[in-house]
C-alpha positions, 0 to 999 in steps of 0.5 A, spaced: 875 250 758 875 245 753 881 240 753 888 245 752 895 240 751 899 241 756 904 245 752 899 250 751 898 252 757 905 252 758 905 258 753 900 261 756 902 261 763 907 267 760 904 271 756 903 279 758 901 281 753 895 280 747 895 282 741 889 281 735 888 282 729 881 286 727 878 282 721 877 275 721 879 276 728 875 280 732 870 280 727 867 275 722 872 278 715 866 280 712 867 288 710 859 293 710 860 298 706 854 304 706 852 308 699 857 313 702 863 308 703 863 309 710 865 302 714 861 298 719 863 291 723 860 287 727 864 284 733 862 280 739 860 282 745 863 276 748 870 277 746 869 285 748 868 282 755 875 277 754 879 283 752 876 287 758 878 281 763 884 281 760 886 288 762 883 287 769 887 281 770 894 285 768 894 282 761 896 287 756 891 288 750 892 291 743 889 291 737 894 291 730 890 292 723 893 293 717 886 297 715 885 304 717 879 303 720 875 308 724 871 302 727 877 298 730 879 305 732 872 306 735 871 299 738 878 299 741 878 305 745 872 303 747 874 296 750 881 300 753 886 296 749 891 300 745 889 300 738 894 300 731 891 302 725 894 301 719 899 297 721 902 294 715 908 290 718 905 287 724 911 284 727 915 290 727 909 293 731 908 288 737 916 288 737 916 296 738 910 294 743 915 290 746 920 295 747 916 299 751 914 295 754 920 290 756 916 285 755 919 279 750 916 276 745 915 269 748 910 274 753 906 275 746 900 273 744 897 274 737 891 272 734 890 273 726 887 269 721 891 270 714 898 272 711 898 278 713 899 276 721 903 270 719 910 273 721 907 276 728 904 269 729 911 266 728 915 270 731 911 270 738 910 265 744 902 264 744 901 265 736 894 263 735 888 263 730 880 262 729 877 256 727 876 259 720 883 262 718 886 260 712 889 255 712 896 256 710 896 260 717 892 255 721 897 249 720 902 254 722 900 257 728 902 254 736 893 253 737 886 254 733 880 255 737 874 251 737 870 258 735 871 262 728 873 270 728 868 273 731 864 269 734 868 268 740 875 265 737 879 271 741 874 270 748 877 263 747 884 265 747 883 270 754 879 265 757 885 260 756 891 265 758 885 267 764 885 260 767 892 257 765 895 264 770 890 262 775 885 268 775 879 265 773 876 263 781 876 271 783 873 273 777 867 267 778 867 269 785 866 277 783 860 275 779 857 271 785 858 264 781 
């Protein structure tokens, strides 16, 4: 892991649950259409394997997105996090995921990258965002990764929380390094 401040690793010594936004998170914030106006994302294999781990360690993950996206639903599933689609208010839905839950905001983590998650980054205990979010959102978060959305940001975010709560040896070990 690269050098984290100590007060970081603080924070992510408490986090239970992980919150991310799909576009310009997850992905790289470009938006593919087809001639018939069906989506398509690109995400990286390495943050999939971050959220998974997460999951594996006891660390809740979900994925909040303000666009409906049959894609960050699909994807989602796939990696069994809960996924909130069409999510407009970002905050009233983690602070809902908390109630059910009991998890306190200081145990939250969320990742975005621009305006619409700038309530959720500010509210929670860990906010985050990719190298490459606006910069509005960027100047105002707790951490920024080295790595820009969809390019292994969100993998940065779970190997940080994984390594601050100790999990990482198990897992080296479960992969024979």
């Amino acid at each position: 892991m690269p050098s984290i401040p100590d007060d970081i690793r603080q924070r992510a010594t408490r986090i239970k649950l992980a919150c991310f936004d799909v576009d310009g998170t997850l992905t790289d914030g470009q938006l593919y259409f087809d001639a018939d106006g069906r989506e398509s994302k690109a995400f990286h294999v390495l943050d999939g394997q971050g959220l998974v781990l997460l999951r594996r360690c006891g660390i809740q993950v979900a994925l909040i997105t303000a666009r409906d996206s049959k894609v960050a639903e699909a994807r989602g599933r796939e990696l069994g996090a809960r996924v909130f689609i069409g999510a407009k208010d970002k905050l009233a839905q983690v602070q809902a995921l908390c109630a059910e839950l009991d998890i306190a905001l200081d145990q939250v983590a969320f990742m975005g990258d621009d305006l619409p998650d700038m309530a959720a980054l500010r509210a929670v205990g860990l906010g985050v965002a990719p190298a490459n979010a606006h910069h509005w959102v960027g100047s105002r978060v707790h951490w920024q990764t080295q790595a820009k959305g969809g390019q292994g940001a969100a993998r940065e975010l779970c190997d940080l929380l994984l390594d601050a709560q100790g999990h990482v040896d198990a897992l080296l070990a479960e992969w024979g390094a």
